[in-house]
C-alpha positions as protocol buffer text, in pm:
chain_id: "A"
residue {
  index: 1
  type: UNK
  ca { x: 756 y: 2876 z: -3 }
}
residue {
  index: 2
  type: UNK
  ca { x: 903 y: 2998 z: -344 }
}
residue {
  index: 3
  type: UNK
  ca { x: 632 y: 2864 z: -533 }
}
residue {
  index: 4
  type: UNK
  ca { x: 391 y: 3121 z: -322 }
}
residue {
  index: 5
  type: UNK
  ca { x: 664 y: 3400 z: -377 }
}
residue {
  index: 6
  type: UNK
  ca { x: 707 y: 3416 z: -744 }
}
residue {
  index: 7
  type: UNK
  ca { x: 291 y: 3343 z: -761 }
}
residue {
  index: 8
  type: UNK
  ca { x: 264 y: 3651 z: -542 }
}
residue {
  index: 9
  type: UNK
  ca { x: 526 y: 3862 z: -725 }
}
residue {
  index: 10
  type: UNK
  ca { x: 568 y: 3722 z: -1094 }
}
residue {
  index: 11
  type: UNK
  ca { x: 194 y: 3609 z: -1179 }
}
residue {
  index: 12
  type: UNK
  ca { x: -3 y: 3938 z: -969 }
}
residue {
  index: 13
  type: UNK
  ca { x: -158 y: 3666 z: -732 }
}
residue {
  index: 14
  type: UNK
  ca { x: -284 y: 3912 z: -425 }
}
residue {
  index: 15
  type: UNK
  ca { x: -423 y: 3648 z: -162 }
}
residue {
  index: 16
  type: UNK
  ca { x: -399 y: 3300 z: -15 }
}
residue {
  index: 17
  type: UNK
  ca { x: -740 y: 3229 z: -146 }
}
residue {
  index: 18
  type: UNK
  ca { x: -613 y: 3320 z: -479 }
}
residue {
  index: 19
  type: UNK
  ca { x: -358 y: 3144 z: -428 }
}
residue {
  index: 20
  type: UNK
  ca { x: -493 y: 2797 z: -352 }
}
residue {
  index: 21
  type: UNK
  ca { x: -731 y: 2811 z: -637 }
}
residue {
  index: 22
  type: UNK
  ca { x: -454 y: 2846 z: -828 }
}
residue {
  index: 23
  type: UNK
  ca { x: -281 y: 2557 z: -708 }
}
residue {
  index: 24
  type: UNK
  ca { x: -629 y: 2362 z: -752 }
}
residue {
  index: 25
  type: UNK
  ca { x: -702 y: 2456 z: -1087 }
}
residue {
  index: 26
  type: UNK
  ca { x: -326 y: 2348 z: -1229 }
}
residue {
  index: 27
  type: UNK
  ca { x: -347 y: 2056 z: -994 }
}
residue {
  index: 28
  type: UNK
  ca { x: -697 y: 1920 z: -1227 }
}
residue {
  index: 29
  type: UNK
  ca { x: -513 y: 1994 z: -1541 }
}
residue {
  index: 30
  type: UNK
  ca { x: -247 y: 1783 z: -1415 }
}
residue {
  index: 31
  type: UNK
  ca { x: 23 y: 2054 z: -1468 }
}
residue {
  index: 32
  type: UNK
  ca { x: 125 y: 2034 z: -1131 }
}
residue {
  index: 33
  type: UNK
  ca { x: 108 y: 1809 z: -836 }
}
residue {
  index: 34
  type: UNK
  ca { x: -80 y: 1935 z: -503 }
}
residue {
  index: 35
  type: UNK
  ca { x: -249 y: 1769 z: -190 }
}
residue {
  index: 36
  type: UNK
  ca { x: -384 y: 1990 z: 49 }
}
residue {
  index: 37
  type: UNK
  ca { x: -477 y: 1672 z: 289 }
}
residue {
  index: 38
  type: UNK
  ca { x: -228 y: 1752 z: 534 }
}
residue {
  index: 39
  type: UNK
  ca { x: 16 y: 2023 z: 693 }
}
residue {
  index: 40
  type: UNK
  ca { x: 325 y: 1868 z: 495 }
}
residue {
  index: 41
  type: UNK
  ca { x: 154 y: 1787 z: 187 }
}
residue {
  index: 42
  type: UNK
  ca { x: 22 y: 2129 z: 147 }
}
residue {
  index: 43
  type: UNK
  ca { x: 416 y: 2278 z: 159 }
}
residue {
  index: 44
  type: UNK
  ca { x: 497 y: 2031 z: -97 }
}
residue {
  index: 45
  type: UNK
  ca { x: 389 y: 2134 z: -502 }
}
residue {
  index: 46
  type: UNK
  ca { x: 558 y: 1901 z: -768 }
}
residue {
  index: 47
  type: UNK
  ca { x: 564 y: 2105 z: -1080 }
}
residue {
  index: 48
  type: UNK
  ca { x: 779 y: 1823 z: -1282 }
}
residue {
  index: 49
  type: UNK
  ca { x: 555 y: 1548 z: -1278 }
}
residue {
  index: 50
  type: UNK
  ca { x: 832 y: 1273 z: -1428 }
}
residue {
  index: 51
  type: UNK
  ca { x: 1029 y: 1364 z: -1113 }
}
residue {
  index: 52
  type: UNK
  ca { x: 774 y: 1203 z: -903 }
}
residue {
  index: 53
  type: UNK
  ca { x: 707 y: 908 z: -1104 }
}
residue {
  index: 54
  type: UNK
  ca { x: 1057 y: 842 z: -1129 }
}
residue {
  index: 55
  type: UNK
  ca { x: 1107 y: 873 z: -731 }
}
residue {
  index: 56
  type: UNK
  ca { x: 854 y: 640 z: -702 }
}
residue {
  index: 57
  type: UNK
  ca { x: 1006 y: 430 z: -967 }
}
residue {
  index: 58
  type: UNK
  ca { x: 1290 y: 391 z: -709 }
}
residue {
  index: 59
  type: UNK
  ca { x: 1067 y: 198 z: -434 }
}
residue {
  index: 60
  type: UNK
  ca { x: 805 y: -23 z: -693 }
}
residue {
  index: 61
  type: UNK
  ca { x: 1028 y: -185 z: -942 }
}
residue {
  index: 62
  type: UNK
  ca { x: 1105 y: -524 z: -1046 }
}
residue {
  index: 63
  type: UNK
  ca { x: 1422 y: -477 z: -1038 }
}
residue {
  index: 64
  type: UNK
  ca { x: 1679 y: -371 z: -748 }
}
residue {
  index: 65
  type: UNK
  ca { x: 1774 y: -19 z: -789 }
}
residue {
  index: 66
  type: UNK
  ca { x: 2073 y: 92 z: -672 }
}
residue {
  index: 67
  type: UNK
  ca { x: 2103 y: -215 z: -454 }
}
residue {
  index: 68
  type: UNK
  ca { x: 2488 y: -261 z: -523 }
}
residue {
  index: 69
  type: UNK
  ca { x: 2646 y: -492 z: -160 }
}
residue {
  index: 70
  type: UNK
  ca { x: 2535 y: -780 z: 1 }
}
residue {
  index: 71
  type: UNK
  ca { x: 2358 y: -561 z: 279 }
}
residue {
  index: 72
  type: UNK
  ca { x: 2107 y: -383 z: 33 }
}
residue {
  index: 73
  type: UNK
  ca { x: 2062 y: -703 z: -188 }
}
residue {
  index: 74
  type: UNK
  ca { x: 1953 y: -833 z: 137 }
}
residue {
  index: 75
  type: UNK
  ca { x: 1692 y: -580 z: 243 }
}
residue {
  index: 76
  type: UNK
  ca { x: 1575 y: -557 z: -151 }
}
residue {
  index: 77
  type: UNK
  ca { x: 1492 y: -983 z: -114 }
}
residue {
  index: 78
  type: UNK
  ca { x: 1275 y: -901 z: 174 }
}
residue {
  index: 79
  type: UNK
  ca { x: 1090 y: -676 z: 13 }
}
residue {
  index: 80
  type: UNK
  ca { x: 1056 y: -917 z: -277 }
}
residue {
  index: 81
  type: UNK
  ca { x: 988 y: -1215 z: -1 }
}
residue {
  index: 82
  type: UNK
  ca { x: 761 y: -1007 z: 235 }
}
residue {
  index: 83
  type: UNK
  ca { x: 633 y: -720 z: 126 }
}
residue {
  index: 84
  type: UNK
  ca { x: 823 y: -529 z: 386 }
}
residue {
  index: 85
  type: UNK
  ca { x: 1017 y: -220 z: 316 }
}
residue {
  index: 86
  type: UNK
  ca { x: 1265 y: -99 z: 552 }
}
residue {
  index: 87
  type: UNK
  ca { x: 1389 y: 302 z: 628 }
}
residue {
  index: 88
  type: UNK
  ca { x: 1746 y: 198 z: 580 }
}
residue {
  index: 89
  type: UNK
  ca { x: 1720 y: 74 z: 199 }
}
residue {
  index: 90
  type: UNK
  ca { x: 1463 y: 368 z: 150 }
}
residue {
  index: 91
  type: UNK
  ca { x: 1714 y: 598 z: 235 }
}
residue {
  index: 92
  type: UNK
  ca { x: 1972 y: 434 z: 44 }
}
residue {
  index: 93
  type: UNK
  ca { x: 1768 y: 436 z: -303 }
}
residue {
  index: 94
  type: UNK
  ca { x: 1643 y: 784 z: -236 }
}
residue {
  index: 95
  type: UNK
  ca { x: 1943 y: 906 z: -153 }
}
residue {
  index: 96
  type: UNK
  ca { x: 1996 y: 1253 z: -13 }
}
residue {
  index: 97
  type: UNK
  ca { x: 1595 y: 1342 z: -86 }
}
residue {
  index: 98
  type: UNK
  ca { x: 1599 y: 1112 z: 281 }
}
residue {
  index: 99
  type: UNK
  ca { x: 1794 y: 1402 z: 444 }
}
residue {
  index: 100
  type: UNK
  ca { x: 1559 y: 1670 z: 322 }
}
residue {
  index: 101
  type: UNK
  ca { x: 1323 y: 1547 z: 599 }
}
residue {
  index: 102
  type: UNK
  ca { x: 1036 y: 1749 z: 503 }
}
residue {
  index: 103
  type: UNK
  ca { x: 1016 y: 1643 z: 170 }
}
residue {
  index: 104
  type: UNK
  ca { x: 1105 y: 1330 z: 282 }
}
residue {
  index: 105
  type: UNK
  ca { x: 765 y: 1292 z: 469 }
}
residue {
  index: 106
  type: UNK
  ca { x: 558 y: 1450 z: 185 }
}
residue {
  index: 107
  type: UNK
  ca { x: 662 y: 1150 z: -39 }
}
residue {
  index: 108
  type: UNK
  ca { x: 592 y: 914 z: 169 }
}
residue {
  index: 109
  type: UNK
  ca { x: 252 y: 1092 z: 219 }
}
residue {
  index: 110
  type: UNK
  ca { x: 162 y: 1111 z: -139 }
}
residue {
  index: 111
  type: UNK
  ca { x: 268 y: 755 z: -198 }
}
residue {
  index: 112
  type: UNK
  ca { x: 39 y: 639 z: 103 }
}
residue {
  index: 113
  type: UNK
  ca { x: -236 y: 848 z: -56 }
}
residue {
  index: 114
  type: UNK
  ca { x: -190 y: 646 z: -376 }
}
residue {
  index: 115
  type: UNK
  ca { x: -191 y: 285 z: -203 }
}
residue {
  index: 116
  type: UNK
  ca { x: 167 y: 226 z: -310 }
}
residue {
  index: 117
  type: UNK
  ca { x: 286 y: 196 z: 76 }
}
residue {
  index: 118
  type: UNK
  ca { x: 165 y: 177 z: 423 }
}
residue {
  index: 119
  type: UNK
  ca { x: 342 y: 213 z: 763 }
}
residue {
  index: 120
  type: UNK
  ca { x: 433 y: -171 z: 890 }
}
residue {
  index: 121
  type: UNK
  ca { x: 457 y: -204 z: 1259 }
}
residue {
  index: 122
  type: UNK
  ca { x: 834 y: -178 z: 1366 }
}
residue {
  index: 123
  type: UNK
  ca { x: 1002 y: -281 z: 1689 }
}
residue {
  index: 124
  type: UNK
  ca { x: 1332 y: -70 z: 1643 }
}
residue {
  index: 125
  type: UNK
  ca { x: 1376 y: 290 z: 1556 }
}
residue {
  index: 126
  type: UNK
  ca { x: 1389 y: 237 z: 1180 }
}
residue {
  index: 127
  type: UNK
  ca { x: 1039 y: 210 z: 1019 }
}
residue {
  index: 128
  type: UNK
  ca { x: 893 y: -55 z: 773 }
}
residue {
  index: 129
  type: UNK
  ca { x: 620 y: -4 z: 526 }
}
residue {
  index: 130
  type: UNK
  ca { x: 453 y: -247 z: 346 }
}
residue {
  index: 131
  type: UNK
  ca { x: 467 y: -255 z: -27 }
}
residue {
  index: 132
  type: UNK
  ca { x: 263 y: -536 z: -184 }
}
residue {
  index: 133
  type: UNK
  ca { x: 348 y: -427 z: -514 }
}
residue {
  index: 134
  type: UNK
  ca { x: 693 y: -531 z: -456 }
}
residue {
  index: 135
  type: UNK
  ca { x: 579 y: -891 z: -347 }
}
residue {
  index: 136
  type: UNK
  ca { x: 752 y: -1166 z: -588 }
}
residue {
  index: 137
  type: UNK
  ca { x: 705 y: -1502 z: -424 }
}
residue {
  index: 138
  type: UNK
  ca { x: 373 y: -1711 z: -471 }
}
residue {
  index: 139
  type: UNK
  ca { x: 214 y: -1915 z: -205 }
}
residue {
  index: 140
  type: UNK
  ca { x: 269 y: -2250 z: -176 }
}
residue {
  index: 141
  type: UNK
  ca { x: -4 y: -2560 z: -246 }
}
residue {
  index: 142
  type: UNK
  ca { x: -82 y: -2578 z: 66 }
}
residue {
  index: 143
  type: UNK
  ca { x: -188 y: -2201 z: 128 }
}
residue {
  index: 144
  type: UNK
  ca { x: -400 y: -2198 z: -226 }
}
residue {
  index: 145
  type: UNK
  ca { x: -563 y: -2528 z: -134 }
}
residue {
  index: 146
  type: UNK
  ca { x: -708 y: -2354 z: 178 }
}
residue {
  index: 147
  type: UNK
  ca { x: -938 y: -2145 z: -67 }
}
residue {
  index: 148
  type: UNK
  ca { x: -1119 y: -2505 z: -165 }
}
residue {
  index: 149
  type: UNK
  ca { x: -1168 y: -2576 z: 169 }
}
residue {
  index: 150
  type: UNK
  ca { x: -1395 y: -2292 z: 260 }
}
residue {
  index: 151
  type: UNK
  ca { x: -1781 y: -2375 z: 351 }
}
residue {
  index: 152
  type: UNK
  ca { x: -1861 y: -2066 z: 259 }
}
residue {
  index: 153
  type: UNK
  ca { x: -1920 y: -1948 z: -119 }
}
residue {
  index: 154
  type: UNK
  ca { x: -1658 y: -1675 z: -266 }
}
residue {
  index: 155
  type: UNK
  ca { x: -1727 y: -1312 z: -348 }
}
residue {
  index: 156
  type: UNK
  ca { x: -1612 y: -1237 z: -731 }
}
residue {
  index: 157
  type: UNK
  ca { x: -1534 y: -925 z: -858 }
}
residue {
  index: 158
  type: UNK
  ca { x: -1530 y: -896 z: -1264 }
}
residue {
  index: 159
  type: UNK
  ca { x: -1444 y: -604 z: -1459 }
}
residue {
  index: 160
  type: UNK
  ca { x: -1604 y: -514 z: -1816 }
}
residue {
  index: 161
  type: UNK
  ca { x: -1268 y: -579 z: -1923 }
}
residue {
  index: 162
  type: UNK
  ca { x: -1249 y: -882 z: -1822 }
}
residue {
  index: 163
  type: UNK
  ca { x: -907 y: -822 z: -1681 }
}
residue {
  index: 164
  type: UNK
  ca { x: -794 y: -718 z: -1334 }
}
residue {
  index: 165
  type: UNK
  ca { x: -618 y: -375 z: -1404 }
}
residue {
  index: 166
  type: UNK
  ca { x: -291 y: -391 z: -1350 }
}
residue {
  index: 167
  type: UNK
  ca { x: -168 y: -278 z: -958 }
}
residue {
  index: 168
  type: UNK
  ca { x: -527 y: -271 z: -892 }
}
residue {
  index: 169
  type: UNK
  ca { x: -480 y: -625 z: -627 }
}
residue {
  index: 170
  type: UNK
  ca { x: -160 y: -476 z: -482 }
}
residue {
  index: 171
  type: UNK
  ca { x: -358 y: -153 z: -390 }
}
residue {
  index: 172
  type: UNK
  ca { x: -674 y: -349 z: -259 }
}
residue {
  index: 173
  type: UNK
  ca { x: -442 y: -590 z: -30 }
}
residue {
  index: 174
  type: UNK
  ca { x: -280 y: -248 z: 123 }
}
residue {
  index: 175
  type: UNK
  ca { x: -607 y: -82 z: 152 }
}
residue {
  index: 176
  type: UNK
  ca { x: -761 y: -425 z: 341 }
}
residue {
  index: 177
  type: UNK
  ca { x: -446 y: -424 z: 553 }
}
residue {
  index: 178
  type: UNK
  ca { x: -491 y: -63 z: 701 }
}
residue {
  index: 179
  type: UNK
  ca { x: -879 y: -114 z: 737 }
}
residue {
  index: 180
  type: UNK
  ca { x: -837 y: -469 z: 910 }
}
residue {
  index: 181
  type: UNK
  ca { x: -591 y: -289 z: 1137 }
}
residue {
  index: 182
  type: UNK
  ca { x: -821 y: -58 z: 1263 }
}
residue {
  index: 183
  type: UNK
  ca { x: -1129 y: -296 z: 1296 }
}
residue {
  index: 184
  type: UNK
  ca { x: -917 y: -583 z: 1444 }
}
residue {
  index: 185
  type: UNK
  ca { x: -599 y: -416 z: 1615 }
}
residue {
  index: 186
  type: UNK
  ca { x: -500 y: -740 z: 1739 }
}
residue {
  index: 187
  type: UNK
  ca { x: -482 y: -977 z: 1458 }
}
residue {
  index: 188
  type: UNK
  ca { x: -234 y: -1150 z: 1360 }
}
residue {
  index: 189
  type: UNK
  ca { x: -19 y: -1065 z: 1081 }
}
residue {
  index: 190
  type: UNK
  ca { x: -127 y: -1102 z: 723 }
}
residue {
  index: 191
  type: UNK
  ca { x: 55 y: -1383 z: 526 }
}
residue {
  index: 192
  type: UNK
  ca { x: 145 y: -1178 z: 172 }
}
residue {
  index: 193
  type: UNK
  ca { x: 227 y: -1346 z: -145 }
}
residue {
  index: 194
  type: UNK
  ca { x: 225 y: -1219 z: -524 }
}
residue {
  index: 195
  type: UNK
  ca { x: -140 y: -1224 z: -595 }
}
residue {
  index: 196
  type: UNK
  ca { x: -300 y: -1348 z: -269 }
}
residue {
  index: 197
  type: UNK
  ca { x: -386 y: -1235 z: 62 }
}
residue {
  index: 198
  type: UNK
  ca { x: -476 y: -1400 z: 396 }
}
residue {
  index: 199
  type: UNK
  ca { x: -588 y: -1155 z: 674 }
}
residue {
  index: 200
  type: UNK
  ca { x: -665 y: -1333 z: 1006 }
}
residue {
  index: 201
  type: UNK
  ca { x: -933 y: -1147 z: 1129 }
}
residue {
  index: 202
  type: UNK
  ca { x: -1010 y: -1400 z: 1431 }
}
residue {
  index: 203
  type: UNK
  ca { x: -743 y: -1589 z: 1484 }
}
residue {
  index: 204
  type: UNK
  ca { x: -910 y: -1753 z: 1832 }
}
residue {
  index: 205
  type: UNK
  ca { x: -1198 y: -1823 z: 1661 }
}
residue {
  index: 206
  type: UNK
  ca { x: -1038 y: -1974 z: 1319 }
}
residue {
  index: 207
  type: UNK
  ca { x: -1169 y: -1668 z: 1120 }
}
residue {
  index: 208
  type: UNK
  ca { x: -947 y: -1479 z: 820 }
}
residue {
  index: 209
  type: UNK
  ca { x: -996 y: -1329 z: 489 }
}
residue {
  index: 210
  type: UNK
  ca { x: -808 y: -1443 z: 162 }
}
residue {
  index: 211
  type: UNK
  ca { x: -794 y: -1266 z: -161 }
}
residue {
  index: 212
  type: UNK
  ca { x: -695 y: -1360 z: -477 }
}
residue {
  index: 213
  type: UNK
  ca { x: -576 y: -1215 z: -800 }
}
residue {
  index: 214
  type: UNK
  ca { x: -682 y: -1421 z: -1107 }
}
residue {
  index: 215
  type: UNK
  ca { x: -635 y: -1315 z: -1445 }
}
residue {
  index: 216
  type: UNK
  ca { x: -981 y: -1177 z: -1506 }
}
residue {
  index: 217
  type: UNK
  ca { x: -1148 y: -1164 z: -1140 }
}
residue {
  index: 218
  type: UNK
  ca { x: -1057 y: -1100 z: -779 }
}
residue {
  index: 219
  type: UNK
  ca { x: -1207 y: -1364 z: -542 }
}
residue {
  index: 220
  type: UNK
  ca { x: -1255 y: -1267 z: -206 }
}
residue {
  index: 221
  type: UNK
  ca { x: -1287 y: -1590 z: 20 }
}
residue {
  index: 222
  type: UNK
  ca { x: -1440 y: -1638 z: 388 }
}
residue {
  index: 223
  type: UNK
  ca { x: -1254 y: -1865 z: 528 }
}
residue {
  index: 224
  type: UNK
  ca { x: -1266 y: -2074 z: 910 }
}
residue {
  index: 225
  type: UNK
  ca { x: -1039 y: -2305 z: 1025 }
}
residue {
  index: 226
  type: UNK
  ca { x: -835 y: -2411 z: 1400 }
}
residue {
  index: 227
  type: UNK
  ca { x: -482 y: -2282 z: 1447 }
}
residue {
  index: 228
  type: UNK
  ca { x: -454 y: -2066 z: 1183 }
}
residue {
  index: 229
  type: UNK
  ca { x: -231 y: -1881 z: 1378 }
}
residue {
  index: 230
  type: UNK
  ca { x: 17 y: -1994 z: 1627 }
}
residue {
  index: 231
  type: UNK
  ca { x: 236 y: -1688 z: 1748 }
}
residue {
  index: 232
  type: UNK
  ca { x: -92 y: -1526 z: 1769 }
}
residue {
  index: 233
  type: UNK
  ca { x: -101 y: -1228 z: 2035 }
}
residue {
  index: 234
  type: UNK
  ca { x: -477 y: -1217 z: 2086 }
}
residue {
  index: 235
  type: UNK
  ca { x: -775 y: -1104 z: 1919 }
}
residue {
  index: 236
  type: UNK
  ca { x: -1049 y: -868 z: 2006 }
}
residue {
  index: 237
  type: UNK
  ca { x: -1328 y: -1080 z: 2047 }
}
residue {
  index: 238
  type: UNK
  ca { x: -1688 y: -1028 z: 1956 }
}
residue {
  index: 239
  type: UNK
  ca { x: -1675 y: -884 z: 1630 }
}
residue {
  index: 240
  type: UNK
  ca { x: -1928 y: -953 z: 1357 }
}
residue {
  index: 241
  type: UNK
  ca { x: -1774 y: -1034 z: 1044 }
}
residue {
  index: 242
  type: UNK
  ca { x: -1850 y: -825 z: 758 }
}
residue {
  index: 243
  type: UNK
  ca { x: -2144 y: -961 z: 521 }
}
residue {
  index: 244
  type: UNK
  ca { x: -2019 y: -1121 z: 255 }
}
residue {
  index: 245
  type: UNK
  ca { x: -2217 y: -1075 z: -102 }
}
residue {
  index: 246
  type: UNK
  ca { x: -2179 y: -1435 z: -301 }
}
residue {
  index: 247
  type: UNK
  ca { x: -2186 y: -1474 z: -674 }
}
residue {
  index: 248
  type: UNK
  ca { x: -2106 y: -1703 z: -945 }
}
residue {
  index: 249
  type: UNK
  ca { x: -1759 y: -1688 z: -1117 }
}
residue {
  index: 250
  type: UNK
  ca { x: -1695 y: -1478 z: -1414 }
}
């Protein structure tokens, strides 16, 4: 690692203990970036801070970067329509950082650590991750009306600010994702629009989750109903669902 070398020889550091403290101390004073969560993250030290922002820049934008032919327009709309961001365009806006493998996987580590991107379940060789961030299409009246149809009453989160801070929803929706596909491996997929969510938890027994992103609260909505999903592959049955705390509106 050169950053270890010219600590060891340039800056009098004598020890990896030294060494890490080091590395923690400039990582709180935000003069350099540092995870230490994994194997590959700890290799990785990002001493120009715009760098990063601007690789990540590359994946969460509105607009297409670098998306020049049909093929990559293509992939880029999917993202926008699903969510869902393929290896191939990743490579293609990240250019030859995708060939540096190591550092490769580090970025996608530290963006995963953030909530900017998840690993979607892939069928071919290439992977998918899911970037809700990147979603750009809104449900239609049909899929919001479901939320008046619930029996239950909502959960409501307010902030002091009275407004949701911004990428706060696309980070929650990730988050759910990951911890729904843990607690229900077997669910069906989530249906993902620009500010709501609907997780089907149950699908045999009619059971999903739905969140949604007004301008000043986040409802979280219970929600049962028959056929929710119809390519469903099964469900792992007798789960309790989580409690849910009600309150009024904002």
């Amino acid at each position: 690692m050169i950053t270890k070398q010219i600590a060891f020889e340039k800056c009098h550091i004598s020890d990896e203990l030294e060494f890490t403290t080091l590395l923690n101390f400039l990582h709180d004073q935000r003069i350099v970036i540092h995870f230490c969560d994994t194997p590959s993250l700890n290799k990785m030290i990002v001493l120009d801070m715009q760098w990063l922002i601007d690789v990540f820049k590359k994946v969460i934008t509105v607009e297409p970067y670098g998306v020049e032919g049909s093929h990559y327009r293509d992939l880029w709309l999917k993202v926008e329509k699903t969510g869902r961001l393929d290896e191939e365009l990743l490579a293609h806006v990240w250019g030859a950082l995708y060939q540096q493998r190591e550092v490769f996987e580090s970025l996608i580590q530290i963006m995963e650590k953030f909530s900017l991107m998840g690993e979607w379940p892939s069928s071919n060789d290439r992977k998918q991750y899911l970037v809700p961030s990147m979603l750009m299409s809104y449900p239609s009246e049909d899929v919001v009306g479901l939320v008046a149809t619930s029996r239950l009453p909502s959960l409501y989160i307010s902030f002091h600010s009275r407004q949701v801070p911004t990428s706060l929803f696309p980070r929650m929706v990730l988050q759910f994702y990951q911890w729904c596909s843990e607690e229900w491996p077997n669910s069906c997929q989530p249906q993902l629009y620009r500010n709501f969510a609907r997780f089907l938890v149950l699908p045999k027994e009619g059971c999903s989750i739905i969140l949604v992103c007004h301008s000043s609260f986040i409802e979280v909505v219970p929600h049962w109903a028959s056929g929710v999903c119809s390519t469903s592959n099964g469900s792992k049955g007798n789960v309790d669902l989580p409690a849910i705390v009600s309150d009024q509106p904002p």
